[in-house]
C-alpha positions as CSV (number, residue, x, y, z in Angstrom):
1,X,-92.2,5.5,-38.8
2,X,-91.3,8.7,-37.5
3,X,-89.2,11.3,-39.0
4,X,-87.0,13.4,-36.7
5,X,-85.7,17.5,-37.7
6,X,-83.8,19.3,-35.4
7,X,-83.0,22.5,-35.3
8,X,-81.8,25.6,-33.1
9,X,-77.6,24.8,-33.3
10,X,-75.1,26.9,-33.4
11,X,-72.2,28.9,-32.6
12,X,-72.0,30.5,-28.9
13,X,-70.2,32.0,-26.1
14,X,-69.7,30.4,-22.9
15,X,-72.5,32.1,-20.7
16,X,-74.9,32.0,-23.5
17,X,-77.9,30.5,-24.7
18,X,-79.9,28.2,-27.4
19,X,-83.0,26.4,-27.6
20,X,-83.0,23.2,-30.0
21,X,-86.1,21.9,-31.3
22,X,-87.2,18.4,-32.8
23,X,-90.0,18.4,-35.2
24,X,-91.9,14.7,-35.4
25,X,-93.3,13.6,-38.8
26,X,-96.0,12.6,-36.2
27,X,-98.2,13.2,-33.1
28,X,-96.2,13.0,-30.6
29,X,-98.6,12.2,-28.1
30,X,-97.8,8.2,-28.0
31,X,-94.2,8.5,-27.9
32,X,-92.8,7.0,-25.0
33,X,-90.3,8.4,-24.3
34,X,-88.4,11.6,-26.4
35,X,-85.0,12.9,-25.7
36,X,-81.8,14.9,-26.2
37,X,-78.0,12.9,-26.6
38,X,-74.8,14.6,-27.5
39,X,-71.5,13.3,-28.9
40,X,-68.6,15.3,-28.8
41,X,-65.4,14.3,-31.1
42,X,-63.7,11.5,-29.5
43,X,-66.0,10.8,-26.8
44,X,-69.2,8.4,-26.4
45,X,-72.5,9.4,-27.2
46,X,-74.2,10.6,-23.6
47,X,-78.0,11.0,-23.0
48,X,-78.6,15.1,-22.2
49,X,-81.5,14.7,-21.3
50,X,-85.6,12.8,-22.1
51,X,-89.1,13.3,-21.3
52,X,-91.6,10.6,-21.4
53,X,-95.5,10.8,-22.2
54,X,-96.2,11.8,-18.8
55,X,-93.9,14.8,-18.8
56,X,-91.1,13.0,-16.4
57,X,-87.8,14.4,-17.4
58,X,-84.6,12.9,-16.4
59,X,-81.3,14.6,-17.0
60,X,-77.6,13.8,-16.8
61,X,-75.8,15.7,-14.2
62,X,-73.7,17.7,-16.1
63,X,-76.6,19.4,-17.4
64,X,-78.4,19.8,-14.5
65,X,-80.2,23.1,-13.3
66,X,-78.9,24.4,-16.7
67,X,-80.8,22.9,-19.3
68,X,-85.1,22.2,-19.8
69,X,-86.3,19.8,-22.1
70,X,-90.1,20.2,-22.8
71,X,-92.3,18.7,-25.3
72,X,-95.5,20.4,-27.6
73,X,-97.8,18.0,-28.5
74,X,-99.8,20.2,-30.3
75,X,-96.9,20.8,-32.7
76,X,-95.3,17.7,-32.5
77,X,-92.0,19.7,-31.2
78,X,-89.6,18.5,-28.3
79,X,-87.3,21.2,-27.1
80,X,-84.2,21.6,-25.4
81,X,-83.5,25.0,-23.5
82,X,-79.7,25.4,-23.1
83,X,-78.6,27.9,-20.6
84,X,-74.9,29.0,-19.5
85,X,-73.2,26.9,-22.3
86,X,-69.6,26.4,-21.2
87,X,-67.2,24.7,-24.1
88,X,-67.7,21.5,-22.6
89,X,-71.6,21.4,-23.7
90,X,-69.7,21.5,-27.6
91,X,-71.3,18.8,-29.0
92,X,-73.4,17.0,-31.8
93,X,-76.9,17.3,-30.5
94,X,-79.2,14.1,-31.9
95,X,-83.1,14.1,-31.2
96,X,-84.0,10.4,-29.8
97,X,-87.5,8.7,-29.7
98,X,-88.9,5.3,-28.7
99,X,-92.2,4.3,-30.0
100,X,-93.1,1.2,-29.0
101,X,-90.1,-1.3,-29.4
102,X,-88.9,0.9,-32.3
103,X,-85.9,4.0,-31.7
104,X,-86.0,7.1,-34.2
105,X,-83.2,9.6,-34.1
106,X,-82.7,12.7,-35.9
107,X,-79.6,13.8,-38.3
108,X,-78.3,15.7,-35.8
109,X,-77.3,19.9,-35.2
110,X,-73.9,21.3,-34.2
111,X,-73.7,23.7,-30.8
112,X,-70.6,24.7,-30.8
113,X,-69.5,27.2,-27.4
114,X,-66.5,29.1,-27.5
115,X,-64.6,30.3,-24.2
């Protein structure tokens, strides 16, 4: 079992900045694979962005070159840096991990960016 917190969201204005953190109930060294999706209201859930055990990252492209997800294993903490928000990054921001053949996710914050 692992328990997911995130943190970090919040109101901003286009140009601006946030850095969202997960906090594991566990070492995060064994996770396969931890990540960053986002639903906005009446869209799809979309994958932001992951990082596996060997500290690949992947991203989507509409997040490219503007956000960094890293992960601390020594404080069991994956982070998302968020940089020039626009209003189209407005979303509910949901910390992901796969551990073996099982999928955690977080409650979810709000990063809201206003033009």
């Amino acid at each position: 079992q692992v328990q997911l917190v995130e943190s970090g969201g919040g109101l901003v204005q286009a140009g601006g900045s946030l850095r969202l953190s997960c906090a594991a109930s566990r070492s995060i060294f064994s996770i396969n694979i931890m990540g960053w999706y986002r639903q906005a209201p009446g869209k799809q859930r979309e994958l932001v962005a992951s990082i596996t055990s060997g500290d690949n990252t992947n991203y989507a492209d509409s997040v490219k070159g503007r956000f960094t997800i890293s992960r601390d294993n020594a404080k069991n903490t994956v982070y998302l840096q968020m940089n020039s928000l626009n209003p189209e990054d407005t979303a509910v921001y949901c910390c992901h991990a796969l551990w073996s053949v099982a999928i955690y996710w977080g409650q979810g914050t709000q990063v809201t960016v206003s033009s």
